[in-house]
KEMI-255506 format. One record per residue: x, y, z of N, C-alpha, C in turn; residue in three letters. Coordinates in nm, 2 decimals, always signed. Layout:
! KEMI-255506
n.X / n.Y / n.Z / ca.X / ca.Y / ca.Z / c.X / c.Y / c.Z / aa
X / Y / Z / X / Y / Z / X / Y / Z / ala
...
***
This chain:
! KEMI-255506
n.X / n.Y / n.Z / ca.X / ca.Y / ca.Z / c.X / c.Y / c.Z / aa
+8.73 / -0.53 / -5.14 / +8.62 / -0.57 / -5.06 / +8.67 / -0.59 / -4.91 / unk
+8.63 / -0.49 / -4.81 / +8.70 / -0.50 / -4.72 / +8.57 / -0.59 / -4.63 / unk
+8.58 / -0.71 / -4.54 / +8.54 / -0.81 / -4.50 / +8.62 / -0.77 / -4.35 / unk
+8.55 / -0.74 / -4.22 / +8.61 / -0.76 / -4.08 / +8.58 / -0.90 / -4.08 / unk
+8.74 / -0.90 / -3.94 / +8.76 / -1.06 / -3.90 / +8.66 / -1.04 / -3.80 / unk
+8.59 / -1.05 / -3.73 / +8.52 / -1.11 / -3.57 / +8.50 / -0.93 / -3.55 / unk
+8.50 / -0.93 / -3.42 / +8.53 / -0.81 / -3.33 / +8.68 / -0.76 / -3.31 / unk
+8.80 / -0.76 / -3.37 / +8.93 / -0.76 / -3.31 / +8.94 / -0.63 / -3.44 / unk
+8.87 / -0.54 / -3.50 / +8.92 / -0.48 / -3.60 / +8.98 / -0.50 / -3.72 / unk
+9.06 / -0.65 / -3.75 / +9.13 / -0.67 / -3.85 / +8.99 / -0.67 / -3.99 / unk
+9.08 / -0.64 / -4.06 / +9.01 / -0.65 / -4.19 / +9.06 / -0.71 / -4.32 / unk
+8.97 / -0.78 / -4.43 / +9.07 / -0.85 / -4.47 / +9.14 / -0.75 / -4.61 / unk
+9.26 / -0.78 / -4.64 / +9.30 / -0.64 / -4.74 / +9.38 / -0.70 / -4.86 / unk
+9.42 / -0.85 / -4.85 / +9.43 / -0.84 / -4.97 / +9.48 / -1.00 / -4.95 / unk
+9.52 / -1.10 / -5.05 / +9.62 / -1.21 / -5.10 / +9.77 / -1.17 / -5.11 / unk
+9.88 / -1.28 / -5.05 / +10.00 / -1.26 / -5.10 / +10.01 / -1.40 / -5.16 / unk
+10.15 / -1.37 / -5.22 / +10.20 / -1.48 / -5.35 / +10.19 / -1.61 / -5.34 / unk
+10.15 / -1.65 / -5.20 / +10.08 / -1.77 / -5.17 / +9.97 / -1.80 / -5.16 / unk
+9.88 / -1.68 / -5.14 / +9.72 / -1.72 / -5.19 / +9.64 / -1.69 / -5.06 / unk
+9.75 / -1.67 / -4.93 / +9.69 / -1.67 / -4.81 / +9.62 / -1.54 / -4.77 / unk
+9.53 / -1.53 / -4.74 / +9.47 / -1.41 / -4.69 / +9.54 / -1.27 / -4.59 / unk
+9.55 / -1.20 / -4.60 / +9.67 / -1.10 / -4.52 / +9.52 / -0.99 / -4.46 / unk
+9.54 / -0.98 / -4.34 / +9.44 / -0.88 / -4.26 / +9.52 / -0.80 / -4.21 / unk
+9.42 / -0.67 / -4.21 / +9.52 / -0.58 / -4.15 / +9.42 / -0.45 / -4.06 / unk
+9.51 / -0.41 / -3.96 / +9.42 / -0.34 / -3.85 / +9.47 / -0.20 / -3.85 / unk
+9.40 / -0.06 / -3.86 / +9.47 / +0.02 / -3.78 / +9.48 / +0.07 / -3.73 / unk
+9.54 / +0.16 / -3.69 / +9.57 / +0.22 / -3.54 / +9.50 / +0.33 / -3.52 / unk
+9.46 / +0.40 / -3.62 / +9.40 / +0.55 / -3.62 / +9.54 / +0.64 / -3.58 / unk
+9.66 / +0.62 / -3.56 / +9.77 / +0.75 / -3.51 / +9.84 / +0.73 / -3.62 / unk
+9.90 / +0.90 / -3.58 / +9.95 / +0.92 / -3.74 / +10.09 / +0.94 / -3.69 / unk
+10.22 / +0.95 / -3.77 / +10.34 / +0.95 / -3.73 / +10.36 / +1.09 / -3.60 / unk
+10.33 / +1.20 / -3.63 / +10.29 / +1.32 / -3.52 / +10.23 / +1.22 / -3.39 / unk
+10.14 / +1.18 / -3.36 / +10.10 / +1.12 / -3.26 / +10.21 / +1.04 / -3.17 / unk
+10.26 / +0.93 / -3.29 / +10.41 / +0.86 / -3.22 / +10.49 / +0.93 / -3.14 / unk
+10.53 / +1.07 / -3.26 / +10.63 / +1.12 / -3.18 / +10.62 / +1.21 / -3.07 / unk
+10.49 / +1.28 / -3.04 / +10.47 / +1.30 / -2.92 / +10.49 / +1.22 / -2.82 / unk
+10.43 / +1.07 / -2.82 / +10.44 / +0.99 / -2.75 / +10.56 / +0.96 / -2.68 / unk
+10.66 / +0.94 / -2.79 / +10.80 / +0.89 / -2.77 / +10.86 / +1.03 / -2.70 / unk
+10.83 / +1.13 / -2.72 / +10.92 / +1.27 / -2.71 / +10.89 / +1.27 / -2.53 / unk
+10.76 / +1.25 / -2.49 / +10.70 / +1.27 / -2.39 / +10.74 / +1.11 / -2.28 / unk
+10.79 / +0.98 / -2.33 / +10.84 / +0.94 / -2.29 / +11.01 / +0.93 / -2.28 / unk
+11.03 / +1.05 / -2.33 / +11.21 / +1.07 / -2.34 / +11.28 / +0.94 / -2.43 / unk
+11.21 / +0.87 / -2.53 / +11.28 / +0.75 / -2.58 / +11.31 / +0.83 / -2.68 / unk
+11.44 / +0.73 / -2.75 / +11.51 / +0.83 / -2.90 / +11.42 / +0.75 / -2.98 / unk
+11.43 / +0.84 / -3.12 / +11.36 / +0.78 / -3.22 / +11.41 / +0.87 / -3.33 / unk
+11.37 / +0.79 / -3.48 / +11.41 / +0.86 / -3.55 / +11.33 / +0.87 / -3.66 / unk
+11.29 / +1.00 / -3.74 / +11.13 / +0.98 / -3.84 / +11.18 / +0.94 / -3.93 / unk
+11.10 / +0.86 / -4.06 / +11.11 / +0.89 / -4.17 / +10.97 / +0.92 / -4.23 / unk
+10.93 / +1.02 / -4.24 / +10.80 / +1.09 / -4.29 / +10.74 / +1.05 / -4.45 / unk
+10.85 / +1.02 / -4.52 / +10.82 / +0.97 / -4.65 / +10.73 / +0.83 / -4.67 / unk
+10.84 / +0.73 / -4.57 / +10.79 / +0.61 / -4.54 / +10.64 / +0.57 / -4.46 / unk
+10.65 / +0.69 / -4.35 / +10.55 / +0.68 / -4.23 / +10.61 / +0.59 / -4.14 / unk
+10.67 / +0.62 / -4.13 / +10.80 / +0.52 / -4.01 / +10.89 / +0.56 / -3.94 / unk
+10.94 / +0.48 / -3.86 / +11.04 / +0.51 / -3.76 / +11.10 / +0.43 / -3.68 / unk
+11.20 / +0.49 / -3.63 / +11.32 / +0.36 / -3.60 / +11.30 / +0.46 / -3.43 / unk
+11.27 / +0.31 / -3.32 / +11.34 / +0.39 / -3.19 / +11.39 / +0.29 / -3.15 / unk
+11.49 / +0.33 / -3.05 / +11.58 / +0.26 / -3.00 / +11.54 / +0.24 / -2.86 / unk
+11.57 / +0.16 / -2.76 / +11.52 / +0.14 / -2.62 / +11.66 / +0.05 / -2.62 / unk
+11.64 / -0.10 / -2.52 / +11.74 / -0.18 / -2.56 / +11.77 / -0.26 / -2.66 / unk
+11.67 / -0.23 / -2.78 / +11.74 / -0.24 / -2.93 / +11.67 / -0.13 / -3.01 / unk
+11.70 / -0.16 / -3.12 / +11.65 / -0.07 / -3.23 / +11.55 / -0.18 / -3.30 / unk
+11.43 / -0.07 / -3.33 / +11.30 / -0.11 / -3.40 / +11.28 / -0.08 / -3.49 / unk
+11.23 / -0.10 / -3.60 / +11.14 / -0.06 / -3.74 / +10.98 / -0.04 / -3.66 / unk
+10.96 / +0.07 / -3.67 / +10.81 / +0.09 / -3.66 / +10.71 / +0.18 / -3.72 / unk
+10.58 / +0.14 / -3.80 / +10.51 / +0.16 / -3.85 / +10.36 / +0.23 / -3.78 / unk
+10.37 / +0.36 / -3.74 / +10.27 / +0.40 / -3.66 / +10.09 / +0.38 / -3.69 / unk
+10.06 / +0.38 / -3.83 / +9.94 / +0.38 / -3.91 / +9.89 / +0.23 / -3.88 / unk
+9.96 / +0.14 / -3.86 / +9.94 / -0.01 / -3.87 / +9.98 / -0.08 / -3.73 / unk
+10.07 / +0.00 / -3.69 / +10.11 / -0.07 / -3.56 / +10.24 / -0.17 / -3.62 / unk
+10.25 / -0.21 / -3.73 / +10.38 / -0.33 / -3.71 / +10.47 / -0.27 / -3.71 / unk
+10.57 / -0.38 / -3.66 / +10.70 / -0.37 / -3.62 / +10.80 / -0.41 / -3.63 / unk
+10.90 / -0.41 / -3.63 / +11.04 / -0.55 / -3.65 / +11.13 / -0.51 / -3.61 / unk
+11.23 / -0.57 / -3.54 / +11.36 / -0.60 / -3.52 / +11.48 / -0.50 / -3.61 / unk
+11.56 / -0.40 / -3.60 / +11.65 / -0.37 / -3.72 / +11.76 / -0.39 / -3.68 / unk
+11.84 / -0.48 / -3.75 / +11.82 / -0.44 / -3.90 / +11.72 / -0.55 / -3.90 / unk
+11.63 / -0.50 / -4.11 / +11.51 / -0.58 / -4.11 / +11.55 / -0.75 / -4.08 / unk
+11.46 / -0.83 / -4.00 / +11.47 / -0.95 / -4.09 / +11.31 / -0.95 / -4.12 / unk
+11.24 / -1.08 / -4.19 / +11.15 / -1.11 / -4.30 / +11.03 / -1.08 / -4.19 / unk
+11.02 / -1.12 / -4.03 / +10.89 / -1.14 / -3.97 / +10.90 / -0.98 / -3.92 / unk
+10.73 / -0.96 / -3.93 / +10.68 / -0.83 / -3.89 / +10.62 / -0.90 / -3.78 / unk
+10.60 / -0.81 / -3.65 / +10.49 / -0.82 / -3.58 / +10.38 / -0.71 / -3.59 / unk
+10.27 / -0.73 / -3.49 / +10.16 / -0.61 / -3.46 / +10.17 / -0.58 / -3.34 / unk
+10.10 / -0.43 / -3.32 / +10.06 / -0.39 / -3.18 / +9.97 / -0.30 / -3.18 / unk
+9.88 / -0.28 / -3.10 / +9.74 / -0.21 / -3.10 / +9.79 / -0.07 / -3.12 / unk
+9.91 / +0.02 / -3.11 / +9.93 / +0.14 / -3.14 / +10.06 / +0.17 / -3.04 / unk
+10.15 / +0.29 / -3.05 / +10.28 / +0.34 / -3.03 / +10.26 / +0.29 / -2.83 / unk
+10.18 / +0.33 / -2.77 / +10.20 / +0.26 / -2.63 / +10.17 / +0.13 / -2.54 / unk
+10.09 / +0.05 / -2.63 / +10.11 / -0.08 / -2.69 / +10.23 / -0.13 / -2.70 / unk
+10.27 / -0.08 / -2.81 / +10.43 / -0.14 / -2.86 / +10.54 / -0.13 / -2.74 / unk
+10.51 / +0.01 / -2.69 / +10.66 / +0.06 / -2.60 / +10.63 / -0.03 / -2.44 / unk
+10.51 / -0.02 / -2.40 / +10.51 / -0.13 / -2.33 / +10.51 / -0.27 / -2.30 / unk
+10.46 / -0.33 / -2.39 / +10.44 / -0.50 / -2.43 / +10.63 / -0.52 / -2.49 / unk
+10.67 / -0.43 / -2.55 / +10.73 / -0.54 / -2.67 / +10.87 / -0.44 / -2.67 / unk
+10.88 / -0.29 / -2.65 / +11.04 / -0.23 / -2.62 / +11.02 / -0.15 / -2.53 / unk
+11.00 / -0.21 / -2.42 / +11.00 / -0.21 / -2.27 / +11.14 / -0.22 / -2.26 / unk
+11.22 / -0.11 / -2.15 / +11.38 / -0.16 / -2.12 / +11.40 / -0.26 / -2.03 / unk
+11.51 / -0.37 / -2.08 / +11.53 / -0.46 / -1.98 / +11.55 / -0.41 / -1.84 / unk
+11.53 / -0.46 / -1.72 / +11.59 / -0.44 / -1.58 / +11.69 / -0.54 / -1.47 / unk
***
């Protein structure tokens, strides 16, 4: 039963093993889309098509999830973030330091 939160897209998609509600948004881009993105901003990246993921690197290396927008730190630790979609991410959040 998918239930939107407000106006913001989230939707709600399921319980985890605590009972808390988990929403989730997404992006409409598919891993092809990413990597244009990235190719066309000269950033490295690396696919894994099986997963629907990908690791790029800027001034760190990311876990990123194109379909959903989340993200994380690699190597993994436990917190994911979100982002509205691949230029979203690259500018809010692995932007290179200056």
């Amino acid at each position: 039963m998918a239930t939107k939160k407000e106006n913001t897209g989230y939707y709600f998609d399921r319980r985890n093993s605590k009972g808390e509600a988990i929403f989730r948004r997404d992006t409409n881009e598919t891993l092809e889309d990413a990597e244009k993105y990235l190719s066309s901003k000269d950033i490295f990246y690396e696919s894994n098509p099986s997963a629907s993921m990908m690791y790029i690197e800027t001034h760190r290396r990311y876990a990123y999830y194109p379909t959903t927008g989340r993200w994380s730190v690699y190597p993994f630790r436990t917190k994911h973030y979100r982002s509205n979609g691949i230029e979203d991410f690259i500018t809010r959040f692995a932007k290179k330091k200056t």
